[in-house]
C-alpha positions as CSV (number, residue, x, y, z in Angstrom):
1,X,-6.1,25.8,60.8
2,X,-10.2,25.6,60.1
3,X,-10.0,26.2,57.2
4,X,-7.4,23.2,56.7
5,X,-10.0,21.0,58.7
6,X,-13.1,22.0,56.5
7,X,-10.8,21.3,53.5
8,X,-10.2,17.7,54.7
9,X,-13.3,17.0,55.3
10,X,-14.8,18.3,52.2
11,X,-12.1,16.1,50.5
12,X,-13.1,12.8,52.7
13,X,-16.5,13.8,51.5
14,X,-15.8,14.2,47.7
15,X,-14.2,11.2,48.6
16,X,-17.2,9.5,50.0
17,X,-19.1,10.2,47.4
18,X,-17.0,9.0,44.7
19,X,-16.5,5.4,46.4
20,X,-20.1,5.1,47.0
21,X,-21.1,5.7,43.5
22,X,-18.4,3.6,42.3
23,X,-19.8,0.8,44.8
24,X,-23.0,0.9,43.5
25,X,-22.4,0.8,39.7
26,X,-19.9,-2.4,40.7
27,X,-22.5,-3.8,42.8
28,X,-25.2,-3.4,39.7
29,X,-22.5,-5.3,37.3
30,X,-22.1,-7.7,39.5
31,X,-26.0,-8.7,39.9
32,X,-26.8,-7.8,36.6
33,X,-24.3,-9.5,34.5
34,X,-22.2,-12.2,36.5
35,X,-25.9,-13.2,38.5
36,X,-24.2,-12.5,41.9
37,X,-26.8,-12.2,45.3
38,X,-27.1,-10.5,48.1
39,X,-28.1,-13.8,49.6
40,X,-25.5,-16.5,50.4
41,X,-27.7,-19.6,49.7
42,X,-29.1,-18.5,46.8
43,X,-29.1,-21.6,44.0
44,X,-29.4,-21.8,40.6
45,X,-31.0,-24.6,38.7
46,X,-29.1,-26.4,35.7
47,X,-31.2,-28.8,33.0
48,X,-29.4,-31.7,31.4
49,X,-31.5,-31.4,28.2
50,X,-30.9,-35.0,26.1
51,X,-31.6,-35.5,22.7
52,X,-31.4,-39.5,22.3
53,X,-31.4,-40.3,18.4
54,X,-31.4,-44.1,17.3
55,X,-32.3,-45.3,13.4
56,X,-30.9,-48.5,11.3
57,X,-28.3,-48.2,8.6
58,X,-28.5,-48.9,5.0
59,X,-25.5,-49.5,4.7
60,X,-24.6,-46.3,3.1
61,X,-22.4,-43.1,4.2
62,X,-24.4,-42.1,7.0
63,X,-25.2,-37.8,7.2
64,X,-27.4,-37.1,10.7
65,X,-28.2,-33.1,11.0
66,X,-29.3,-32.1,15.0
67,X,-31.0,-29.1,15.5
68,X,-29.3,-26.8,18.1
69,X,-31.8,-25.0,20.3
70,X,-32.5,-21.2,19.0
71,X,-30.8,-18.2,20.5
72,X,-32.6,-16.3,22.8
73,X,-32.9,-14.6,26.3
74,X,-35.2,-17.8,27.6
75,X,-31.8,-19.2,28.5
76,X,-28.5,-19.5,28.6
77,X,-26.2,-22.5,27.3
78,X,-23.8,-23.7,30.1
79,X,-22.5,-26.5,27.8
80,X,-22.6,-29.0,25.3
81,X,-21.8,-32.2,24.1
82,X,-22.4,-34.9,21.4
83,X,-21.6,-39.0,22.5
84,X,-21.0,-40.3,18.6
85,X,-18.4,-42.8,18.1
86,X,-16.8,-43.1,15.2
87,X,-18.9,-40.1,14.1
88,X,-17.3,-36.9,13.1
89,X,-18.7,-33.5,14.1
90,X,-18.6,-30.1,12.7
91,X,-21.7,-27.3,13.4
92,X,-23.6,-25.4,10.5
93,X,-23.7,-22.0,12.3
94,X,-26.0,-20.6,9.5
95,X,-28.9,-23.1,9.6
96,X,-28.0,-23.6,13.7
97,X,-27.7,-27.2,12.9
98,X,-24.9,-30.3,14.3
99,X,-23.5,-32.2,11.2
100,X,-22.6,-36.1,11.8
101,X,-21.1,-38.5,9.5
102,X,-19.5,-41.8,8.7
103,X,-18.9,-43.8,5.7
104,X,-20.7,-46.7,7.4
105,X,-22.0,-48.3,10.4
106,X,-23.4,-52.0,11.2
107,X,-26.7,-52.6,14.1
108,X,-28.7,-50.3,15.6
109,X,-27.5,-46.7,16.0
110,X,-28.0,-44.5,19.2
111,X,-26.6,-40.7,19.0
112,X,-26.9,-38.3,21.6
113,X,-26.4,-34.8,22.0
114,X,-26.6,-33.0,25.5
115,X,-27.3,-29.9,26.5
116,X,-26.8,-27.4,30.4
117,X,-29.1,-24.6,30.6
118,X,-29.5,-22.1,33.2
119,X,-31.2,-19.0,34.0
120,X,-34.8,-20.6,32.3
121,X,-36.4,-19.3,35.2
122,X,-35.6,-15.4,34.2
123,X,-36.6,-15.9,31.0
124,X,-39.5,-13.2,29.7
125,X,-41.0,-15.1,27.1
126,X,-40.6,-12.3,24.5
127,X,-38.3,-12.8,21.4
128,X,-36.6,-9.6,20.1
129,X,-36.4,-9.3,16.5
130,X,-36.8,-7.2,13.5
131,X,-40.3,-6.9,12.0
132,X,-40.5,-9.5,9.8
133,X,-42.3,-9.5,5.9
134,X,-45.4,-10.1,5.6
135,X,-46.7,-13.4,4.9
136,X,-47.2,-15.4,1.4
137,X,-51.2,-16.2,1.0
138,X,-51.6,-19.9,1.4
139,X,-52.3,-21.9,-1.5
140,X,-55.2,-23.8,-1.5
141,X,-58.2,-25.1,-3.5
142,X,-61.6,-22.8,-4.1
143,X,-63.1,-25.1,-1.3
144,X,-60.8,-25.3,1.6
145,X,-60.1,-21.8,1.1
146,X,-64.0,-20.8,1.3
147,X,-63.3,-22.9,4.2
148,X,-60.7,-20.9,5.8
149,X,-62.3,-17.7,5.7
150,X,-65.8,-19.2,7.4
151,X,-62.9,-20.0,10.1
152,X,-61.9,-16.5,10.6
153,X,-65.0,-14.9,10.0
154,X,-67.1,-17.0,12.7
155,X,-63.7,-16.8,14.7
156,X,-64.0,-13.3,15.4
157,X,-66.8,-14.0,18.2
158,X,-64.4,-15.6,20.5
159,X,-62.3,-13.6,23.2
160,X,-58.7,-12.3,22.5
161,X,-56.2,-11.4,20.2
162,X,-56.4,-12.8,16.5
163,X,-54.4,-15.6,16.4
164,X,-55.8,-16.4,20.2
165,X,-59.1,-16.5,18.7
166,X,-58.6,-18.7,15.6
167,X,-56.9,-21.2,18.0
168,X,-59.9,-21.2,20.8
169,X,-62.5,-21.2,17.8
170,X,-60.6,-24.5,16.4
171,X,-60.4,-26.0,19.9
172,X,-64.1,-25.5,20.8
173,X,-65.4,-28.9,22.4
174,X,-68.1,-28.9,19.0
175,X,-65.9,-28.1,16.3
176,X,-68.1,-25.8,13.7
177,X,-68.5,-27.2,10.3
178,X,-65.8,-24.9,9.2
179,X,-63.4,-26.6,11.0
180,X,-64.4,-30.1,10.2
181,X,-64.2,-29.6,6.7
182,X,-60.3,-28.7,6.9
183,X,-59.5,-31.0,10.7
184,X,-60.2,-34.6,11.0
185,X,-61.6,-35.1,14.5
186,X,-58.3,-37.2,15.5
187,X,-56.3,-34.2,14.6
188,X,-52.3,-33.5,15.2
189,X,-50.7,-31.0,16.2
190,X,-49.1,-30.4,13.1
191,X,-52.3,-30.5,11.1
192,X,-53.9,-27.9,13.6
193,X,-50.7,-25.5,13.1
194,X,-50.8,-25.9,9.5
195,X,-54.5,-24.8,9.9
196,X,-53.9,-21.8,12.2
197,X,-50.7,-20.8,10.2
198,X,-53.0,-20.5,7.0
199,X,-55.3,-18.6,8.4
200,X,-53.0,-15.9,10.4
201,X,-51.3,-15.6,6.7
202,X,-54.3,-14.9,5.0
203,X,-55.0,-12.6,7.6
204,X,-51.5,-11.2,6.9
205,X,-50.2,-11.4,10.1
206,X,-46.8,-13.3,10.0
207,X,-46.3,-16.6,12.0
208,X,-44.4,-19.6,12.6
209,X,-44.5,-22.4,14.2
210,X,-42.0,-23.2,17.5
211,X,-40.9,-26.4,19.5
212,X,-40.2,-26.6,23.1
213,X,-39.2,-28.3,26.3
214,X,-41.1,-28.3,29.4
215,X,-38.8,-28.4,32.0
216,X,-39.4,-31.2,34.7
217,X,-37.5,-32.8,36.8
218,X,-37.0,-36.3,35.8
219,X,-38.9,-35.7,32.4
220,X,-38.0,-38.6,30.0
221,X,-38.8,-40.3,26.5
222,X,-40.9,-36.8,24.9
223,X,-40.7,-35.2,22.1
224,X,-41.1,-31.2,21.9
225,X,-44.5,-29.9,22.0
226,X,-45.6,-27.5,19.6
227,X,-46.1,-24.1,19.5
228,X,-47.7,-21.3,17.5
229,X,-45.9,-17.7,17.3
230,X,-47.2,-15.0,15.6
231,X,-45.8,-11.3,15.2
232,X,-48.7,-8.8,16.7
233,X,-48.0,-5.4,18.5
234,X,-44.7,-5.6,17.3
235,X,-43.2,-8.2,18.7
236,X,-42.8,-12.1,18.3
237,X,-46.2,-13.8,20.5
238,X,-46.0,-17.6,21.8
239,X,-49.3,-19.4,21.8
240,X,-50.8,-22.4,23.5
241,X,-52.1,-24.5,20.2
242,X,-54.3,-25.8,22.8
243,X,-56.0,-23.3,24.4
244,X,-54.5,-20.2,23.1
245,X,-53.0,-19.1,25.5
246,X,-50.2,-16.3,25.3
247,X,-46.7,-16.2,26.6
248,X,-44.0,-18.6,27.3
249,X,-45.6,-21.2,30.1
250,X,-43.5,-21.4,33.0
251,X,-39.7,-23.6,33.1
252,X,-40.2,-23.9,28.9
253,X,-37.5,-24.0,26.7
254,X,-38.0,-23.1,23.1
255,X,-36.0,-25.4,21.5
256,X,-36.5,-24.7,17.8
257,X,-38.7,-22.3,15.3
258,X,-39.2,-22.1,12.0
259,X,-40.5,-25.8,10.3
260,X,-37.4,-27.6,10.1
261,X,-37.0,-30.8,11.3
262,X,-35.2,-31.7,14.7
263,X,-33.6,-34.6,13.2
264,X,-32.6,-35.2,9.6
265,X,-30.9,-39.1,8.9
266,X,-29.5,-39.3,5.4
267,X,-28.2,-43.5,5.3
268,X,-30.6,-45.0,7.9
269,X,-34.0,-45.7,8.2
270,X,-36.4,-46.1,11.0
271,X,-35.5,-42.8,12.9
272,X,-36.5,-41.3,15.9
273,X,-35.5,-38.9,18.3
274,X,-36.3,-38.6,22.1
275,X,-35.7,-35.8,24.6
276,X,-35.0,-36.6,28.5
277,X,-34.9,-34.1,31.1
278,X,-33.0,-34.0,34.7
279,X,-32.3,-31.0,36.6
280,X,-29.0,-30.5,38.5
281,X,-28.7,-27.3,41.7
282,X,-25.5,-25.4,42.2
283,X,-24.5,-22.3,43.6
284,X,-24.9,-19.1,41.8
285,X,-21.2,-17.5,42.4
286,X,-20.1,-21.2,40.5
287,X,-21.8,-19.6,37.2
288,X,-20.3,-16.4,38.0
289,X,-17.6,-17.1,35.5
290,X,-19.6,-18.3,32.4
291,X,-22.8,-15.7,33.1
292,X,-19.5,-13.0,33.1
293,X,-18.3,-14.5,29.7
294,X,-21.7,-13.8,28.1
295,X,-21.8,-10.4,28.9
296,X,-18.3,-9.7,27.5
297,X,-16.9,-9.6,30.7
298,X,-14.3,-12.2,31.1
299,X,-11.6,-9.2,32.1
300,X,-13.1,-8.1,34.5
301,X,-13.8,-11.8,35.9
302,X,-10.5,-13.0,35.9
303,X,-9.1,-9.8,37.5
304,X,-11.8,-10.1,40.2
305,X,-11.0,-12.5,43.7
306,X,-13.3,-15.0,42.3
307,X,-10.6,-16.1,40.1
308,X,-8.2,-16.8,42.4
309,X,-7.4,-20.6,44.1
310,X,-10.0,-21.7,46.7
311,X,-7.6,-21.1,49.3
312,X,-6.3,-17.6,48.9
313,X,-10.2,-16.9,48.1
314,X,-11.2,-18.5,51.8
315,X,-8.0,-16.2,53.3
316,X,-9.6,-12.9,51.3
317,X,-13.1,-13.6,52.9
318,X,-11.9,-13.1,56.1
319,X,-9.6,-10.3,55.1
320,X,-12.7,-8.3,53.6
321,X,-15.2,-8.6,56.8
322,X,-12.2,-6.7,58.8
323,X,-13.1,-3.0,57.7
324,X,-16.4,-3.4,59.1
325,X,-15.3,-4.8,62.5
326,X,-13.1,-1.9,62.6
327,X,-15.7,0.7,61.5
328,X,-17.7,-0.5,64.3
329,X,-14.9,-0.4,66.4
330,X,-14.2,3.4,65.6
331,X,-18.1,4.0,65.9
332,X,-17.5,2.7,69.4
333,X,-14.5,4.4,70.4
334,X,-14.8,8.0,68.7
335,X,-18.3,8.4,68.9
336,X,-20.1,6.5,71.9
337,X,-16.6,6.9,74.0
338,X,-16.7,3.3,75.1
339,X,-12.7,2.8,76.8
340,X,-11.2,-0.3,75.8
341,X,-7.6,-2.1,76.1
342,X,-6.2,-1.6,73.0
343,X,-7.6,-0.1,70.2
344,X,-8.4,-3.3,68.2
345,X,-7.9,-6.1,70.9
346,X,-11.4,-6.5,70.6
347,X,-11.5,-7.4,66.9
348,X,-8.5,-10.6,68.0
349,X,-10.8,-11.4,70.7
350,X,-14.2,-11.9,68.5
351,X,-12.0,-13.7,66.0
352,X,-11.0,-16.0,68.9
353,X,-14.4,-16.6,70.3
354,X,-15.2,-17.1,66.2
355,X,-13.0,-20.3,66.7
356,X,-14.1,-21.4,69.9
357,X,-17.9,-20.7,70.0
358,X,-19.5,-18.4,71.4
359,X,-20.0,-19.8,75.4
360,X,-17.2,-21.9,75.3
361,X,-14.8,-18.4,74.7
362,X,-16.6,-16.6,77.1
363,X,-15.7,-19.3,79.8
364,X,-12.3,-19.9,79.0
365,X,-11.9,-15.8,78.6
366,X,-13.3,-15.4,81.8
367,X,-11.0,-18.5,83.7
368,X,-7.8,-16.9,81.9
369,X,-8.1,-13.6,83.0
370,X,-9.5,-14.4,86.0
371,X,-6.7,-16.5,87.1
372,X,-4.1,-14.6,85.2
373,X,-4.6,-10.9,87.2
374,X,-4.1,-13.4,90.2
375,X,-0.9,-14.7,89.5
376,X,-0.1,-10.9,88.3
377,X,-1.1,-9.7,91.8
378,X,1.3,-12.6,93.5
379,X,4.2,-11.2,90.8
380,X,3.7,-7.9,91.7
381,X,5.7,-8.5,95.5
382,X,8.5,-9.5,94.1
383,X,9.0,-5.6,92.2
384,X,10.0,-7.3,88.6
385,X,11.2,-5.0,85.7
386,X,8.9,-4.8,83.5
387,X,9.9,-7.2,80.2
388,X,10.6,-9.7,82.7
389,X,7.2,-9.4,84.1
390,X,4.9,-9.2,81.0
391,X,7.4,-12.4,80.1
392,X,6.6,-14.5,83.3
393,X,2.4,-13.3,82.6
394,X,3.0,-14.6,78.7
395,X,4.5,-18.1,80.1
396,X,1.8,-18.6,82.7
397,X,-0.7,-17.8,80.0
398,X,0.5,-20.7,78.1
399,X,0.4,-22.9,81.3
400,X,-3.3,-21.9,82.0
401,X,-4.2,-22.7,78.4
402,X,-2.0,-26.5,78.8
403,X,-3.7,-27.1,82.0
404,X,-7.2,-26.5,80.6
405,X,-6.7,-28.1,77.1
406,X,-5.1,-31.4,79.3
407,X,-8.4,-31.1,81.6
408,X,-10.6,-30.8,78.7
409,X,-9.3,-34.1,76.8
410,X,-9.4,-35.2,80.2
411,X,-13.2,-35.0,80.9
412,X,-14.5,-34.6,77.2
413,X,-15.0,-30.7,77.3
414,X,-15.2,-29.0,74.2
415,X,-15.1,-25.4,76.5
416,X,-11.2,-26.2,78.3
417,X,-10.1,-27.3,74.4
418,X,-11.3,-24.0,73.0
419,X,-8.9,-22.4,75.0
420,X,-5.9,-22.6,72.6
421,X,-7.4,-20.4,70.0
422,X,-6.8,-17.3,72.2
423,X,-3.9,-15.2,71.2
424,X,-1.7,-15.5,74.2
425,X,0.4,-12.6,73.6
426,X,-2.8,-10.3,73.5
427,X,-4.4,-12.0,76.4
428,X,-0.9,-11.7,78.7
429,X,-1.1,-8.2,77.5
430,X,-4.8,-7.4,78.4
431,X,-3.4,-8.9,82.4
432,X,-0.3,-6.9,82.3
433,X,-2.5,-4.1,81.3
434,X,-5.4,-4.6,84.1
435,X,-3.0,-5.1,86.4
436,X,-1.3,-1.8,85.6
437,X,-5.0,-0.3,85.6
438,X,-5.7,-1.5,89.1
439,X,-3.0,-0.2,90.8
440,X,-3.0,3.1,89.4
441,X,-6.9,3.5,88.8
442,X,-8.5,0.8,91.0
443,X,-10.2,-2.5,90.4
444,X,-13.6,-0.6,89.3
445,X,-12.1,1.1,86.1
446,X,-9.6,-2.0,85.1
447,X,-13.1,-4.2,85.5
448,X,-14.8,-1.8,83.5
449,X,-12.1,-1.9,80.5
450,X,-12.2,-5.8,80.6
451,X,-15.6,-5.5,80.4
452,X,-15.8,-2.9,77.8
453,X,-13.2,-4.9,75.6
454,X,-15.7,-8.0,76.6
455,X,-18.8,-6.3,75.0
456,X,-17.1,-4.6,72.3
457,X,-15.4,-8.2,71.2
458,X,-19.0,-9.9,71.5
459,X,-20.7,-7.2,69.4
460,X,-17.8,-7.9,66.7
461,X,-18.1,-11.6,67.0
462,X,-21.9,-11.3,65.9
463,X,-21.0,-8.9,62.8
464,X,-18.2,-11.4,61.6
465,X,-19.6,-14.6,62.3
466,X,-22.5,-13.6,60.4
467,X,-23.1,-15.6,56.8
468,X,-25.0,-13.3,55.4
469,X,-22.6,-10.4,56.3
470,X,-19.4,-12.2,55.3
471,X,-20.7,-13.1,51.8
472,X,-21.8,-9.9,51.6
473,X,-18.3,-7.9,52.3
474,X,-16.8,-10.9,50.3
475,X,-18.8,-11.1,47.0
476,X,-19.2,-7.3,46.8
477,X,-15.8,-5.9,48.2
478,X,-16.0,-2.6,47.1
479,X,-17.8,-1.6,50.2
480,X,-14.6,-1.7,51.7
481,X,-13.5,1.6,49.6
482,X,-16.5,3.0,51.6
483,X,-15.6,2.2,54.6
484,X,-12.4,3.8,54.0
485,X,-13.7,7.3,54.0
486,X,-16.4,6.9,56.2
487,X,-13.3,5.8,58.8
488,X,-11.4,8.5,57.7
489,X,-14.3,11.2,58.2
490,X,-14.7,9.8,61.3
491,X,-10.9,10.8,62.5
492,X,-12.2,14.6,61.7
493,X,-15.0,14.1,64.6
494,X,-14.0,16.7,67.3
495,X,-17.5,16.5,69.0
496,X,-18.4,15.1,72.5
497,X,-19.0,11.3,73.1
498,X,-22.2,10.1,73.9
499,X,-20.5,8.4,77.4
500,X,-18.9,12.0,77.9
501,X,-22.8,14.0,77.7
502,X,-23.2,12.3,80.6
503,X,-20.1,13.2,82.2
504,X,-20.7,16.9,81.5
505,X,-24.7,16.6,82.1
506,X,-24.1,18.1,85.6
507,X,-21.7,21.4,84.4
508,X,-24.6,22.3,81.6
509,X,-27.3,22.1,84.3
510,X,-25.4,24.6,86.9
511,X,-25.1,26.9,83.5
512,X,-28.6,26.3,82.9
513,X,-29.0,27.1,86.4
514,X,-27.2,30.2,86.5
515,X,-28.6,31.8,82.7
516,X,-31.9,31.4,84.7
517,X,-30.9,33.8,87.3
């Protein structure tokens, strides 16, 4: 027989362990890859990027190419879409471009192409990629070359990396003569790039140049500001043209890299493009699906709760807090030796005071019981069988609840109306029951269940009313394989109760007393 014991409990264990591992790697996916939290509020923000493009027509078939933003891990596309009448639209997945024509179009034309990101906020600012060749020398005249190597010679006094300290040397307040002879003092950004990229080539250290999108809220009518990249300790660099700064600035959006153009118009003239910005907040479980797509785990998704209807899914997160009631209800019974009626009348009663409130259940609890064990106590003279009896308590249950819904209506109380969510059958059962408990055990042990059942029901009430605990046990479900065994290792407890070291406290003193002597 022990060792039939100690080989159920090593399997429960083995058990344990499996589940909890299994948890865990679940719980990892789910964070990692469909961007699930811990925390029930969390939100995640969503850019409406715009790309507004308006030019004239000639007259002749019409050819606009739209760069798409570059792939990367700064972001994530949510989704896309191009407003072009009587345009059609294909994509040029090689050069990352949108292709739209028509054979002809009259007035002024305005094309735009939108764009839902998410995630920007996790993005490192580091772009993975092979190591690329190294650069072409630039080819320039004996003087502006003479020129560019004054730059990077005298450059080399100025703080950072290399390319950090050809851009700080070219953005001194007193430009150097060096930098005069090949910048206008008006200068561009382009013209400043073309500069910089020159002279990181020459250097041989290979470069490019980058656009991107600040995100801000409400941003509208920019173009993309420029940046510099340049590959140094192996790995793509982004640099402030401005100050030189390295690394992605915060909430930017690399939109393109490489020197192609953002907007090409082949049969109009007069071109421009501008970008508008607005930022949109949803909830991060919403994204669950598409963040679960990009990580090549649509299966998965759809064989998950979160696929099913909003309805089932608001049954299932009630269904899922359960196990932990009940775990704490176990805990409570098998281990502290707390005596309630009924193993899990507790658990009905929380998820009645769930429905009522919190004071307002307690008050109607405390009037239903109160004057149901009276009308128990009048039934018991006239020596009833017992069906009969429980029957007559379960009818004047539902006359107690009438009576107190009528005389809340009545006088506006929201306590007397809560007193229809109570199970009646449980609560003509916990009478019946006290009643029984009285008479056989006196009023101070059938008070002390009610009261047990009260306290047990209140501590269960806080655990599944919580928010944070319900989307918990809802979004990561597995817990509930944990639970299982940690229930079911519980049933293989043969120890003493903490309520019954007490009990025995006086027996283990008289051995105490008589080892002593």
């Amino acid at each position: 027989m022990l060792k039939k014991f100690l080989s159920v409990r090593a399997i429960l264990t083995i058990g344990l362990i499996c589940s909890l591992i299994f948890a865990l790697y679940s719980i990892y996916c789910k964070v990692e890859y469909w961007g699930l939290s811990f925390n029930p509020s969390q939100k995640t923000n969503i850019w409406t990027i715009e790309a507004h493009v308006s030019f004239m027509p000639t007259g002749e078939p019409i050819k606009v190419s739209i760069a798409q933003p570059t792939v990367s891990e700064d972001f994530k596309i949510l989704d896309e879409n191009i407003v072009a009448k009587k345009y059609q639209i294909k994509k040029d997945l090689k050069n990352n471009r949108i292709i739209l024509t028509t054979k002809q179009a009259e007035d002024m034309q305005h094309l735009y192409y939108q764009l839902l990101l998410f995630d920007n906020e996790q993005a490192k600012g580091k772009i993975k990629a092979p190591a690329p060749a190294k650069p072409k020398k630039p080819v320039l005249d004996e003087q502006s070359l003479f020129n560019l190597q004054q730059l990077i010679t005298l450059s080399k006094t100025m703080p950072g990396d290399v390319p950090q300290k050809i851009i700080r040397y070219i953005n001194q307040e007193t430009p150097d003569a060096s930098v005069v002879a090949l910048l206008p003092l008006k200068k561009s950004p382009q013209e400043m790039l073309d500069v910089m990229q020159n002279a990181l080539s020459l250097e041989g250290i290979p470069n490019r140049r980058a656009r991107g999108i600040k995100l801000a809220e409400d941003k509208k009518s920019f173009t993309p500001d420029y940046m510099l990249e340049a590959y140094t300790e192996g790995q793509w660099k982004l640099y402030d043209i401005n100050n030189g700064k390295k690394g992605k600035p915060e909430n930017f959006v690399l939109y393109q890299r490489g020197g192609i153009s953002l907007v090409d118009v082949e049969g109009g003239e007069d071109s421009s493009v501008q970008f508008s910005v607005m930022k949109s907040i949803t909830s991060t479980a919403k994204l669950a699906s598409k963040r679960a797509a990009l990580a090549q785990q649509q299966e998965s998704f759809d064989n998950s709760v979160f696929n099913l209807p909003v309805l089932e899914q608001n049954t299932i997160k009630w269904l899922t807090i359960f196990p932990l009631a009940i775990l704490v209800i176990v805990l409570l019974r098998n281990v502290v030796g707390v005596q309630t009626m009924g193993t899990f009348t507790p658990m009905l009663l929380s998820m009645a005071l769930v429905k009522t409130g919190f004071i307002p259940g307690l008050i109607c609890f405390t009037i239903i019981v109160s004057l149901g064990l009276l009308i128990r106590a009048l039934m018991s003279k006239f020596n009833l069988l017992l069906v009969p009896r429980i029957s007559a308590v379960v009818i004047f249950v539902i006359l107690i609840m009438q009576a107190l819904t009528l005389l809340g209506f009545r006088f506006s109380l929201d306590i007397a109306l809560s007193a229809v969510f109570f199970p009646i059958i449980i609560m003509a059962w916990i009478i019946e029951r006290a009643s029984i408990t009285w008479e056989e055990d006196g009023a101070k042990n059938a008070c002390r269940e009610i009261i047990n059942s009260l306290v047990v029901a209140v501590i269960t009430y806080f655990i599944i009313s919580s928010e944070f605990i319900r989307h918990v046990m809802y979004v990561f479900n597995e817990l509930n394989l944990v639970i299982l065994f940690i229930v079911m290792l519980l049933g293989t407890y043969t120890g003493y109760r903490l309520t019954e070291l007490k009990r025995f406290a006086p027996v283990l003193k008289d051995i105490e007393d008589v080892d002593r002597h």
